[in-house]
C-alpha positions as CSV (number, residue, x, y, z in Angstrom):
1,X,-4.9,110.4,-131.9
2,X,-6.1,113.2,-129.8
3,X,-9.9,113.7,-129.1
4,X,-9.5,117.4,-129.8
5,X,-11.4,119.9,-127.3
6,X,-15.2,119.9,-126.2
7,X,-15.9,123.2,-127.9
8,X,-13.9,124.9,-130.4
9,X,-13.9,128.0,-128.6
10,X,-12.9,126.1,-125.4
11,X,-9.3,126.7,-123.9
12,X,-10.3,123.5,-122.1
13,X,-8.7,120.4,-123.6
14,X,-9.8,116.8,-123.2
15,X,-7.5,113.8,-123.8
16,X,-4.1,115.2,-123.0
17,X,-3.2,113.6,-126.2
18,X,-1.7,116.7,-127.3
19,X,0.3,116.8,-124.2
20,X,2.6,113.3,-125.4
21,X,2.9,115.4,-128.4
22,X,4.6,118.1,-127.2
23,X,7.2,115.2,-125.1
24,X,7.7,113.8,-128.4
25,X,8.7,116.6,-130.3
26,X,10.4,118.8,-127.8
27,X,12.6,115.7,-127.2
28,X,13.3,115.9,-130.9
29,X,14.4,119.4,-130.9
30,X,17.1,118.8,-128.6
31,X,18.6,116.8,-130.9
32,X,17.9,119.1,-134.2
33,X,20.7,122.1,-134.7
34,X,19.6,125.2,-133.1
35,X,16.7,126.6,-135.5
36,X,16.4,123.2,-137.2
37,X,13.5,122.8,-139.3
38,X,10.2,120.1,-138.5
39,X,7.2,120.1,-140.0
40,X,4.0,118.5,-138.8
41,X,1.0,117.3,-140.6
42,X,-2.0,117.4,-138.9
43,X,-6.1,117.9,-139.3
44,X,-9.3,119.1,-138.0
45,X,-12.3,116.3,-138.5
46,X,-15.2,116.5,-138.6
47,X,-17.6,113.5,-136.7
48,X,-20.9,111.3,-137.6
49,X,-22.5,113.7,-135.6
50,X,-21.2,117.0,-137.1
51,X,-19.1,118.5,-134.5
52,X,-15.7,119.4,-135.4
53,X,-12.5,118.4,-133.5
54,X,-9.6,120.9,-134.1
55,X,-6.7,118.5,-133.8
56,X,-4.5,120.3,-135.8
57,X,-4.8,123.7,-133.8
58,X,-4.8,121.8,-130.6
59,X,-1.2,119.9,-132.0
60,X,-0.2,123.3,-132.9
61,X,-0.9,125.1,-129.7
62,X,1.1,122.2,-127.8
63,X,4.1,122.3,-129.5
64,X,4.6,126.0,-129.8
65,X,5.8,125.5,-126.0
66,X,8.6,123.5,-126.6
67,X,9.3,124.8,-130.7
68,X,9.4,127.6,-132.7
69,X,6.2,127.9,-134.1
70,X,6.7,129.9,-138.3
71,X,3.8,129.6,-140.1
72,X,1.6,126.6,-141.8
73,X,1.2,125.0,-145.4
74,X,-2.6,124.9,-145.7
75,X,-3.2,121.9,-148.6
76,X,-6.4,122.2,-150.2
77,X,-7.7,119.0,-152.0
78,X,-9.4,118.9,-155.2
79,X,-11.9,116.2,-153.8
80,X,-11.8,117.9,-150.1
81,X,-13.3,114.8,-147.9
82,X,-16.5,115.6,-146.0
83,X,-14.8,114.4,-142.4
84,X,-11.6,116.9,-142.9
85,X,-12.4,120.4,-142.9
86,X,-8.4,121.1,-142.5
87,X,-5.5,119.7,-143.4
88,X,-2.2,121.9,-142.3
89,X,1.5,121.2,-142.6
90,X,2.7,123.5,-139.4
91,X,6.3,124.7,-139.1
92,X,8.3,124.4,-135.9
93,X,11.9,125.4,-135.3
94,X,14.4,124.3,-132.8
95,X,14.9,126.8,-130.1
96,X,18.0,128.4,-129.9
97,X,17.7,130.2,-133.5
């Protein structure tokens, strides 16, 4: 898992977890027919000490270079768990559509 970015706001990243992400899933692209649907499910968390890591947009942001990037399912729980303060499905595409 990815340890998200050092401050929300920050376009700097930390980890470079999100980078293997976007090798993993541009590599299966390739092999999906040109606008081929993929979703990924991913979320933002929330730490002991309060500060939030925005997984999910930094997943997002990464793949939308090498995908498609459509839109999101955002799931809303009816016993939401005080550590996730998102849950998204987002929607990718293969290139060539």
């Amino acid at each position: 898992m990815a340890s998200g970015s050092a401050d929300a706001g920050s376009s700097e990243r930390v980890g470079g977890g999100e980078d293997h992400h976007a090798d993993i899933f541009g590599t299966i692209g390739k092999h999906l027919r040109p606008g081929g649907p993929i979703g990924v499910c991913a979320g933002n968390f929330r730490d002991s000490s309060g500060k939030v890591t925005p997984l999910a947009f930094d997943i997002g942001h990464a793949l939308s270079e090498v995908l498609e990037f459509e839109g999101e399912i955002y799931f809303e729980w009816s016993t939401p768990s005080e550590s996730l303060t998102g849950d998204h499905c987002l929607l990718f595409s293969a290139a060539g559509c």
